[in-house]
C-alpha positions as CSV (number, residue, x, y, z in Angstrom):
1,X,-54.3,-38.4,-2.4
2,X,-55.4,-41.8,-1.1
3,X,-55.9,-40.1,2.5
4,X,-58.1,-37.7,1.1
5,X,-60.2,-40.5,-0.7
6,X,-60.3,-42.9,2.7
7,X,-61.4,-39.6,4.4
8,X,-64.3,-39.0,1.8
9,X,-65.8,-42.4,3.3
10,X,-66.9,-40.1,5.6
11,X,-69.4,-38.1,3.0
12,X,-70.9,-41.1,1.8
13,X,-68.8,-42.4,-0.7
14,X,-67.8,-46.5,-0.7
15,X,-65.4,-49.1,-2.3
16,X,-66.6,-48.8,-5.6
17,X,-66.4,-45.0,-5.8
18,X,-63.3,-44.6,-4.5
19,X,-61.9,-47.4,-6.8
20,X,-63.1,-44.9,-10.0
21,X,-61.7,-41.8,-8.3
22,X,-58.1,-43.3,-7.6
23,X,-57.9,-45.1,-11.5
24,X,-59.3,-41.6,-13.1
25,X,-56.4,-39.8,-11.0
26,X,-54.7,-38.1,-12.2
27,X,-56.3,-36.6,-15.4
28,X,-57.2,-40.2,-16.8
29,X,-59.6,-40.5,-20.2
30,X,-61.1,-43.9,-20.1
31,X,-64.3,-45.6,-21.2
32,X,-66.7,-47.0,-18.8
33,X,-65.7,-50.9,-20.2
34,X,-62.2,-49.8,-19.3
35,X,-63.0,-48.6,-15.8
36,X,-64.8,-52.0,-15.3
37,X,-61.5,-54.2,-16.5
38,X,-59.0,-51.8,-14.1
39,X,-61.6,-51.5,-10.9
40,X,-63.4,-54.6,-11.0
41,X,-66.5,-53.7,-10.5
42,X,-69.3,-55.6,-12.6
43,X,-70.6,-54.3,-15.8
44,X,-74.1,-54.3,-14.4
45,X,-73.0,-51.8,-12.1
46,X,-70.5,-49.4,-13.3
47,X,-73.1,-46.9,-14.6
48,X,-75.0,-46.7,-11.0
49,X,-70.8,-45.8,-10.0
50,X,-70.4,-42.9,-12.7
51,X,-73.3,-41.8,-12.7
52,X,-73.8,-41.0,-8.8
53,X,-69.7,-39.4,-8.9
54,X,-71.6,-37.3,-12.1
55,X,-74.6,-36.3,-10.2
56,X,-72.1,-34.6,-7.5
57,X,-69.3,-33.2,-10.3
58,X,-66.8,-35.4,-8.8
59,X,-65.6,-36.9,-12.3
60,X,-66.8,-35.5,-15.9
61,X,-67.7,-36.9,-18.8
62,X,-67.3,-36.8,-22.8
63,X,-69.9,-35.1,-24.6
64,X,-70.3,-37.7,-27.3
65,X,-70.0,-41.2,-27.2
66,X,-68.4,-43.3,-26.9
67,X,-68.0,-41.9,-23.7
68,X,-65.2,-41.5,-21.6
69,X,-64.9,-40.4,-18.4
70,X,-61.9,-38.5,-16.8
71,X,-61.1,-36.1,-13.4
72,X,-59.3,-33.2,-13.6
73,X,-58.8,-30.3,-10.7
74,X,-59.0,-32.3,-8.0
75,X,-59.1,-30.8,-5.4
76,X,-61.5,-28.3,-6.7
77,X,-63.8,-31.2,-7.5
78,X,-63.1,-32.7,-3.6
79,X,-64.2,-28.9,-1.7
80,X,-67.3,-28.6,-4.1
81,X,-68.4,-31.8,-2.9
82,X,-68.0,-31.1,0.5
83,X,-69.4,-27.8,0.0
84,X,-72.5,-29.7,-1.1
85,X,-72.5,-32.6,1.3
86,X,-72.3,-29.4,4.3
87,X,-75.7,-27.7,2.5
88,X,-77.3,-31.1,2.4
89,X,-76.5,-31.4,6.3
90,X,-77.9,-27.8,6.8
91,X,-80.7,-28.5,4.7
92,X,-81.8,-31.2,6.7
93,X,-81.6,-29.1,10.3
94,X,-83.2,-26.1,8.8
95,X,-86.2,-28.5,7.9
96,X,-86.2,-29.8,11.4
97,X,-85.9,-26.0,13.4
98,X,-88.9,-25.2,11.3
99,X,-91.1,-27.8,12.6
100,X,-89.9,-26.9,15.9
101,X,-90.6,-23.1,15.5
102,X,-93.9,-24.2,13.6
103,X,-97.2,-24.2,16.1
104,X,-98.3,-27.7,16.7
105,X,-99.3,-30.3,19.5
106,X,-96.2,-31.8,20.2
107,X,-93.5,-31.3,23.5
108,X,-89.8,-31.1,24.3
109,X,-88.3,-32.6,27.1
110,X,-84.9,-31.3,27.9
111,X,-81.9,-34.1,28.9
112,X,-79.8,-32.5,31.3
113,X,-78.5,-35.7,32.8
114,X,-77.0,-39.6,32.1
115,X,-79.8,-40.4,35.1
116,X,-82.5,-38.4,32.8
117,X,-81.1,-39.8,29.5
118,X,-81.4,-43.5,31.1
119,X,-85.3,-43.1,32.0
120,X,-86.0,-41.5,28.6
121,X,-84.5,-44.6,26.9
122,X,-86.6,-46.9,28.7
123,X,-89.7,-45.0,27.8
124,X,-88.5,-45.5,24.3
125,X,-88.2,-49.2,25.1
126,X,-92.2,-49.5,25.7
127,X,-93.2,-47.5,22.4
128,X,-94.6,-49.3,19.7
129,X,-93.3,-52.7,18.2
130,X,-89.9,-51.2,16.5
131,X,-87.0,-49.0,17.1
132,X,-84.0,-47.2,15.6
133,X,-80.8,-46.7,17.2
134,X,-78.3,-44.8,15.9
135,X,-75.2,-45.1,18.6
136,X,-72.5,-42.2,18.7
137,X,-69.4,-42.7,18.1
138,X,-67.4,-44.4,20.7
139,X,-70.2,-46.5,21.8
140,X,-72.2,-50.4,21.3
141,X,-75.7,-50.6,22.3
142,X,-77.0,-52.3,25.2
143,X,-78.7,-54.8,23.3
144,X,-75.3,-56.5,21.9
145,X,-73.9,-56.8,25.5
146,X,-73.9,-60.7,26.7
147,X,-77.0,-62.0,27.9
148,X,-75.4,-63.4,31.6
149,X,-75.2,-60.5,34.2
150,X,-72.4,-61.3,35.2
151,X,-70.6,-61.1,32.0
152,X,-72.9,-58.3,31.0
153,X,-71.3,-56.1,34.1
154,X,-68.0,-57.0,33.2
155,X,-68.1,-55.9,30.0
156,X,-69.2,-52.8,31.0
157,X,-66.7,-52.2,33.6
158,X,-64.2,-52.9,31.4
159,X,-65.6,-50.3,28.7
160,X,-65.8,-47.5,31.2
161,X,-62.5,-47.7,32.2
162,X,-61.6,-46.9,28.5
163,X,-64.1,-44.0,28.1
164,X,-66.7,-42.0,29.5
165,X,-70.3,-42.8,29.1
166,X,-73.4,-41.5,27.9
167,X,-75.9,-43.2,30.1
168,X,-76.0,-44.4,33.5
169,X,-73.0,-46.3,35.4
170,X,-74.4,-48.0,38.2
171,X,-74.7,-51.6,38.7
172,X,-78.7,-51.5,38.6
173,X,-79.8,-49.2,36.4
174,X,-77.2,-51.4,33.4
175,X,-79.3,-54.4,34.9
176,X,-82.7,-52.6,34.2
177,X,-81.6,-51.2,30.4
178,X,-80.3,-54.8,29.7
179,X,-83.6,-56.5,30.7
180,X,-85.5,-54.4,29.1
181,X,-83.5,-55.0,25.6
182,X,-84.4,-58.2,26.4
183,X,-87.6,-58.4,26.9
184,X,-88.6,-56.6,23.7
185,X,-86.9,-59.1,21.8
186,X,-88.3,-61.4,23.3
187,X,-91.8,-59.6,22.8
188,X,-90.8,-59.2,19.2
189,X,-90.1,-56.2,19.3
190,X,-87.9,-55.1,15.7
191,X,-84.8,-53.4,17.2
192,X,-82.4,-51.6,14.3
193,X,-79.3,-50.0,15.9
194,X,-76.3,-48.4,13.4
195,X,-72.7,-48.6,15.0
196,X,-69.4,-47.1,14.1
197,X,-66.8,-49.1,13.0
198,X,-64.2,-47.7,14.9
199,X,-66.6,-48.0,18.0
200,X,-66.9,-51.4,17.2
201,X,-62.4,-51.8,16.9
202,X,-62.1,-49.7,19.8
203,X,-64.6,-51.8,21.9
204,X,-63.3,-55.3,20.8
205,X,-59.7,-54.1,21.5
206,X,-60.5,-53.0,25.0
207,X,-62.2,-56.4,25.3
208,X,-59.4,-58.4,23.6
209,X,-56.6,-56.7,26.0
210,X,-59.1,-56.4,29.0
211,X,-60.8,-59.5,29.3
212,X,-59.2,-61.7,27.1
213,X,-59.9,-63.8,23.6
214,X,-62.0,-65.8,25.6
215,X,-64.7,-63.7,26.3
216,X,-64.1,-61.7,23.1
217,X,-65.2,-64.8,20.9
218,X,-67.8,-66.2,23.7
219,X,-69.5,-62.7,22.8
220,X,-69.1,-62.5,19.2
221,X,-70.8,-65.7,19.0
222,X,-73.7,-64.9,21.2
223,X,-73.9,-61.5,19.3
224,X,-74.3,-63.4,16.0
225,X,-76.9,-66.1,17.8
226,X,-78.9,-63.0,18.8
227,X,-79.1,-61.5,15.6
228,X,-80.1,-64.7,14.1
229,X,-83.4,-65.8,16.4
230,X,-84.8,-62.6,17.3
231,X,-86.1,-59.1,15.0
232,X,-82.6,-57.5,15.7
233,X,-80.5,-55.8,12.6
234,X,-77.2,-54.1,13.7
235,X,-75.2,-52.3,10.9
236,X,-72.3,-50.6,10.7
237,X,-70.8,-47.2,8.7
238,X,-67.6,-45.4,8.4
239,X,-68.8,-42.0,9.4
240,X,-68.0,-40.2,12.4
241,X,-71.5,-39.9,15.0
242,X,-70.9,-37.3,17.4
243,X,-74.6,-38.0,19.1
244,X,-76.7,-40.7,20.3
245,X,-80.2,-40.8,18.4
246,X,-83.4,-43.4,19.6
247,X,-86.3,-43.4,17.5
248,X,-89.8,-45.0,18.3
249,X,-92.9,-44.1,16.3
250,X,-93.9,-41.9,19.0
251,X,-90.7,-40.1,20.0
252,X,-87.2,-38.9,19.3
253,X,-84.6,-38.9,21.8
254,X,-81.3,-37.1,20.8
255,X,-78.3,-36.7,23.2
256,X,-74.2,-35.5,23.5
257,X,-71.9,-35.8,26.3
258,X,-69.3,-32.8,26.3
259,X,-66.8,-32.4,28.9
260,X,-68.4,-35.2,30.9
261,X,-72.0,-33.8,30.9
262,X,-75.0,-35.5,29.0
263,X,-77.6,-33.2,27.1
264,X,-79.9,-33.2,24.8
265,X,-83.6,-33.4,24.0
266,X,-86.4,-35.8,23.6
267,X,-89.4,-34.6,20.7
268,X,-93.1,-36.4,20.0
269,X,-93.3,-34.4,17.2
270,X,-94.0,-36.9,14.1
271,X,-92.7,-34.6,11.8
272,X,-88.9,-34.6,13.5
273,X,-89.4,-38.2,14.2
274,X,-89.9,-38.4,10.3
275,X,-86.7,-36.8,9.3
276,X,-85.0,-38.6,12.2
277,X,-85.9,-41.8,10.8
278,X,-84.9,-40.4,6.9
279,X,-81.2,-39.9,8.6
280,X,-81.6,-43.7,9.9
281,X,-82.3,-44.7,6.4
282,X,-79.6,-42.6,5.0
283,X,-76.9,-44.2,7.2
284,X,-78.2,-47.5,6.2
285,X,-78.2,-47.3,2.9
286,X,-73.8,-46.7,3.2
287,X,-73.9,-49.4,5.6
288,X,-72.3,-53.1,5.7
289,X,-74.4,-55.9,8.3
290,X,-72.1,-56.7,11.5
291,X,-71.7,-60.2,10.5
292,X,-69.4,-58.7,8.1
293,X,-66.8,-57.5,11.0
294,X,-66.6,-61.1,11.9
């Protein structure tokens, strides 16, 4: 089963979690001070542990104390639990098609291309003093490639040739979204992006074999450098991101590419910008800082 459990990552569930499922497996009756001594996890903690796997019937436990704590029917526990993480997804975009079927003074502005998608990210760029990323899988932000041109455009050739892009592809429109990162840092602005980590593998691989350890640890550094003087926090999570989501406190911008084609839609509403920003926080609370990855 240890597949299944790297899998259920995925659905929210970290180290710690895990850890209890795989000692409790199979059909294991032990006390919470036992669970501590075979997991490792501190005593101050283990209760947060159980009782989140309780709250989602994933273990069970006694009915009088001393308590113990045990899983049985597995894989009955496993689909109910997925059952319930897909009505929590659904819940969430039944809130938001609501508000859009709901009357109020907000607009839609339909993506249809990586040349649309571009200009609608630099709007995003100018509103307010702080923005959330959240960056499909596949993908790093603009903000983490290297400050020189030069290197910048190399970077991002050397990405391409890997895997097809979202945004633009030209030589001046990457020089345009990388100034205007730039600029908002350096005007302060808070910039909070979210990253996959196999984005983040996949991209330092291509780098590594590409360009060379060189450049990969030249980069790494300036990365960490960047995040250090200016309002920039970049985590990363273990789920799969199949869409590319910019939030600013004015608009929404979310956007796919399928078969080579970017689409998607861009929303002023405050209410969708709300819930937008509630999925930011959700993904942040499972994630681990980049600094981590290095």
């Amino acid at each position: 089963m240890q597949k299944v459990f790297e899998k259920l990552r995925a659905f929210g569930l970290k180290d710690r979690h895990l850890s209890v499922l795989e000692i409790l497996s199979p059909n294991k009756h032990l006390s919470a001070h036992e669970i501590c001594s075979l997991t490792k996890i501190p005593r101050g903690r283990i209760y947060e542990v159980l009782n989140f796997l309780l709250s989602y019937e994933l273990i069970s436990r006694s009915e009088k104390k001393p308590y113990v704590y045990h899983l049985d029917m597995l894989r009955e526990r496993i689909s109910d639990f997925l059952q319930v993480k897909f009505d929590e997804l659904l819940h969430k975009q039944n809130e938001i098609l609501t508000l859009l079927s709901t009357k109020q003074n907000y607009s839609i502005d339909v993506v249809h291309s990586a040349e649309e998608f571009a200009m609608h990210q630099l709007k995003i760029f100018s509103d307010g003093r702080e923005q959330w990323d959240v960056v499909r899988s596949g993908s790093i932000p603009f903000v983490l490639y290297p400050r020189k041109l030069e290197d910048a455009l190399k970077m991002r050739r050397c990405i391409l040739a890997h895997r097809e892009s979202l945004s633009h592809t030209t030589h001046a429109m990457t020089h345009l979204a990388l100034k205007s990162y730039r600029d908002a840092l350096e005007h302060k602005k808070k910039i909070h992006c979210i990253i996959t980590r196999k984005s983040l593998e996949a991209n330092i691989g291509y780098i590594t074999q590409d360009l060379g350890k060189k450049f990969l640890n030249k980069w790494k550094k300036e990365m960490m450098e960047l995040i250090e003087h200016y309002p920039l926090e970049v985590h990363v999570v273990q789920e799969k991101i199949p869409f590319n989501i910019l939030i600013s406190p004015s608009r929404v911008s979310v956007t796919l590419i399928h078969l080579g084609v970017t689409t998607g839609v861009v929303i002023n509403d405050p209410n969708v910008i709300r819930l937008y920003k509630e999925y930011y926080d959700d993904l942040r609370q499972k994630a681990r800082p980049l600094s981590e990855f290095f």
